[in-house]
VOPAGU-2260 file (C-alpha; in pm, 1 decimal, decimal comma):
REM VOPAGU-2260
SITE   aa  ch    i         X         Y         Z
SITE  UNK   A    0   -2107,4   18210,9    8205,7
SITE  UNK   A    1   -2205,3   18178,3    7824,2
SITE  UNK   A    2   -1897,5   17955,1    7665,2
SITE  UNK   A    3   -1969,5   18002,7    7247,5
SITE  UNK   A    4   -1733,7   17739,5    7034,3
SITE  UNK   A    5   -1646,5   17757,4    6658,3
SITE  UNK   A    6   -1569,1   17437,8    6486,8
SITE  UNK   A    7   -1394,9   17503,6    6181,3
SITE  UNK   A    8   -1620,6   17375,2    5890,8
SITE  UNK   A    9   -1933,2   17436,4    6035,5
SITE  UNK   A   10   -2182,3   17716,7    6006,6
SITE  UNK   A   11   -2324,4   17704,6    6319,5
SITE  UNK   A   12   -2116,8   17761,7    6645,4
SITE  UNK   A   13   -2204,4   17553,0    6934,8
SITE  UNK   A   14   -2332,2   17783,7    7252,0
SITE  UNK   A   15   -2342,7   17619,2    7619,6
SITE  UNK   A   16   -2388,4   17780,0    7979,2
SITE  UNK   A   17   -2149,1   17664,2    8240,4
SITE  UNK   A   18   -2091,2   17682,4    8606,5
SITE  UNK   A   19   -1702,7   17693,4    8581,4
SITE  UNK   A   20   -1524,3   18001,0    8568,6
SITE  UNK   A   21   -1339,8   18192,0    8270,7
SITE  UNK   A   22   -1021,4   18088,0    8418,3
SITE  UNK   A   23   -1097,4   17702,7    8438,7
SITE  UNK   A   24   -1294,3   17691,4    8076,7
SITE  UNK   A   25    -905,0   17822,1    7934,8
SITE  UNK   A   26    -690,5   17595,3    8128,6
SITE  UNK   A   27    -946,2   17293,3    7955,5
SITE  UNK   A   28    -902,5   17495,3    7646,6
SITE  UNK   A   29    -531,4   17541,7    7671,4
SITE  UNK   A   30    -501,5   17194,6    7802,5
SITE  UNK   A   31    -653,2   16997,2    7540,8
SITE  UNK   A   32    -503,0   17224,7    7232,1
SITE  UNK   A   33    -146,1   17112,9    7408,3
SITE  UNK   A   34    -224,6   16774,3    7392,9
SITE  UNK   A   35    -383,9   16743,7    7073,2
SITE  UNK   A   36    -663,3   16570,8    7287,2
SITE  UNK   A   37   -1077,4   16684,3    7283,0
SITE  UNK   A   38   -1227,6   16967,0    7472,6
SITE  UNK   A   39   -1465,7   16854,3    7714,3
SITE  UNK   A   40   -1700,3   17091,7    7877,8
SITE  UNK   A   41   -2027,0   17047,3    8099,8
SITE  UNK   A   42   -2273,5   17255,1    8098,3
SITE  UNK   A   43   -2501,5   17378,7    8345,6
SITE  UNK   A   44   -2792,7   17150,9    8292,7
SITE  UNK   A   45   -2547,2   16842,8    8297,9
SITE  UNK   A   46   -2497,8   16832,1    7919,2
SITE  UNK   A   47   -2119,9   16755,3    7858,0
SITE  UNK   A   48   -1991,3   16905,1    7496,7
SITE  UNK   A   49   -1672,4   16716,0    7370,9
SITE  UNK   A   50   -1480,0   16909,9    7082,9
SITE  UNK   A   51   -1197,1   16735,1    6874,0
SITE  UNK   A   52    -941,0   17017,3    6964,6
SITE  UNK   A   53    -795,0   16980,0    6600,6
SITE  UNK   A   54   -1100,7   17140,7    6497,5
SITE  UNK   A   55   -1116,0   17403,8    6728,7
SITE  UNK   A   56   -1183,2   17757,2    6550,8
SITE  UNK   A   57   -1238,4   17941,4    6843,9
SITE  UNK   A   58   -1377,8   17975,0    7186,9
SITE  UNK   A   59   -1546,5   18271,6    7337,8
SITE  UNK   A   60   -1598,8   18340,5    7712,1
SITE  UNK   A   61   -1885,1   18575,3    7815,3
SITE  UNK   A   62   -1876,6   18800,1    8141,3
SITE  UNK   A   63   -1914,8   18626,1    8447,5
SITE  UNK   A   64   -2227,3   18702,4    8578,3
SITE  UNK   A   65   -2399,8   18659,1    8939,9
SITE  UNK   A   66   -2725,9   18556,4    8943,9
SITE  UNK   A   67   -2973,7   18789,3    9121,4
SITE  UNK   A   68   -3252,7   18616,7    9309,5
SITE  UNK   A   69   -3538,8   18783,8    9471,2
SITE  UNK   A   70   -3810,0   19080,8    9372,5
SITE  UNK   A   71   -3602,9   19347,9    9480,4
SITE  UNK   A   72   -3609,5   19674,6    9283,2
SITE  UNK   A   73   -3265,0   19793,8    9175,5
């Protein structure tokens, strides 16, 4: 699932792909706002993104998507 962050003063918004689901990327979101703490999030090539949550502008969760493997048509 595509996970796209904005951190307030910056122009650029930081974009990651991650394993977890849109239900676990909000509790970390949800968690870390609550306790004033950072947002940390891996993503899927083992990268690990760590987010001061007092700078948090937003954070956008794409569809969950499975991944199709094979050469089948359709």
């Amino acid at each position: 699932m595509e996970v796209r962050i904005g951190v307030q003063n910056a122009a650029r918004e930081i974009m990651l792909e991650s394993a977890q689901s849109a239900d676990e990327v909000a509790a970390l979101v949800d968690a870390a706002i609550s306790a004033g703490g950072t947002l940390r999030l891996a993503d899927s090539t083992g990268r690990t993104v760590l987010v001061p949550a007092s700078v948090l502008g937003y954070v956008e969760l794409g569809a969950e998507t499975e991944r199709r493997v094979g050469f089948g048509i359709g």
